[in-house]
C-alpha positions in Angstrom: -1.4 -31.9 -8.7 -0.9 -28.6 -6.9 -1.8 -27.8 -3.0 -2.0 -24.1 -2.3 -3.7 -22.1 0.7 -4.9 -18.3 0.4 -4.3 -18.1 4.1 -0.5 -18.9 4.3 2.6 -16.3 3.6 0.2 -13.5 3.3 2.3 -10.2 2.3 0.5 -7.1 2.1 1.8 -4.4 -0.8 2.3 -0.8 1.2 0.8 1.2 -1.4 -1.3 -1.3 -4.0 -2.8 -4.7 -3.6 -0.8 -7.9 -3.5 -1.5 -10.3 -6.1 -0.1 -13.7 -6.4 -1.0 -16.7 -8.3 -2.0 -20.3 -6.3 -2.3 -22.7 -8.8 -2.3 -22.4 -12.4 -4.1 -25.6 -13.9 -4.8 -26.1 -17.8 -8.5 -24.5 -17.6 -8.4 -21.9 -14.8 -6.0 -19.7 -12.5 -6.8 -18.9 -9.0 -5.4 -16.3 -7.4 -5.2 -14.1 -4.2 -5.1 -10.8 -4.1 -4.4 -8.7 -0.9 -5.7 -5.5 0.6 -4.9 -2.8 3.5 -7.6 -1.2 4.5 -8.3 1.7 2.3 -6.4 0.3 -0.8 -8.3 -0.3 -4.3 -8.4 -2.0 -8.1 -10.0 1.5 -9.5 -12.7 0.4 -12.3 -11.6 -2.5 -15.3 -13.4 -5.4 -16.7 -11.9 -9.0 -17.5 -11.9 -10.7 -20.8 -13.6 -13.7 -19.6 -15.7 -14.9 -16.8 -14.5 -14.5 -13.1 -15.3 -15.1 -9.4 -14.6 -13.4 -6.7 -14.2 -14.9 -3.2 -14.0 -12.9 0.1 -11.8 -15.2 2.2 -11.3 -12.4 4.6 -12.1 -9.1 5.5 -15.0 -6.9 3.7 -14.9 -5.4 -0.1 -16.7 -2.7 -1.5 -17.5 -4.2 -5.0 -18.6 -1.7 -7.2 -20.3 -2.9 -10.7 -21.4 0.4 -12.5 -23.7 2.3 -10.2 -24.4 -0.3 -8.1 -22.2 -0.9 -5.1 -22.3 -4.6 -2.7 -20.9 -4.6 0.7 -19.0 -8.4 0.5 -17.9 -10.1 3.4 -16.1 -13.4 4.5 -17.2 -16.0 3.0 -19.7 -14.2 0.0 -18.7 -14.6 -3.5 -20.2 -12.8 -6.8 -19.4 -13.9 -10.6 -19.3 -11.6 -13.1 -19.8 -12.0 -16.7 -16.8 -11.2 -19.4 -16.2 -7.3 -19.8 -18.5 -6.1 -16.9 -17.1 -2.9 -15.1 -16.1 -3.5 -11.7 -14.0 -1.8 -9.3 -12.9 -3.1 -5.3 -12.2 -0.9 -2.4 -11.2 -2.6 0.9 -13.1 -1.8 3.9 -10.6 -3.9 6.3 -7.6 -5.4 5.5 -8.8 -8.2 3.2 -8.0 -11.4 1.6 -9.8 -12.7 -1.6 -9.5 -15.5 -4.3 -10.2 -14.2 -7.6 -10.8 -17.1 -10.0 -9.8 -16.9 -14.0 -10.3 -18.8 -17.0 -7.2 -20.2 -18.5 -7.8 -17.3 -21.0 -7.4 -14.8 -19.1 -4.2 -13.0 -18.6 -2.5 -12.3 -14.8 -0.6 -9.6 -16.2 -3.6 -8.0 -16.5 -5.0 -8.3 -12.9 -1.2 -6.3 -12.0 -1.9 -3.9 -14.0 -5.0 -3.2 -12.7 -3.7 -2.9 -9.3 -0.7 -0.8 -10.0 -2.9 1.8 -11.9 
């Protein structure tokens, strides 16, 4: 069993998102990944299935064309290898949910591009 809360020890990166990994269980990861206002994950897709949760704040979630204004407490799933980019409009705090699959790594990179 694993206990974890997206609202505790929140550390903000100065230039990039901050991502950190709650609970890693033997189907899915969830993870939190945090924003300053202004900061982004520029476009990428995921290998597998995902949700995103805004716990805080307000995202613009861009899937191809299409743009969503998401606020605290809206979600959206995304099917595997959909383009998607994020660009917070407040600072923001979100739970990004992966399958077991899926690699971390490769949400850091994202950020750090």
């Amino acid at each position: 069993m694993k206990i974890a809360s997206v609202l505790t020890d929140i550390k903000y990166g100065e230039t990039t998102p901050a991502v950190s990994v709650l609970v890693n269980t033997t189907t899915i990861k969830e993870v939190r990944i945090v924003f300053k206002e202004g900061q982004e994950m520029k476009e990428h897709k995921a290998p597998c299935p995902i949700v995103v949760s805004v716990v805080e704040g307000s995202i613009d979630f861009g899937v191809g064309k299409e743009h969503f204004i998401l606020e605290k407490g809206m979600l959206i799933a995304l099917e595997a290898n959909i383009l998607h980019s994020l660009k917070a409009l407040q600072n923001s705090i979100l739970r990004l949910s992966l399958s077991k699959a899926d690699n971390i790594d490769r949400a850091k990179e994202v950020v750090n591009k």
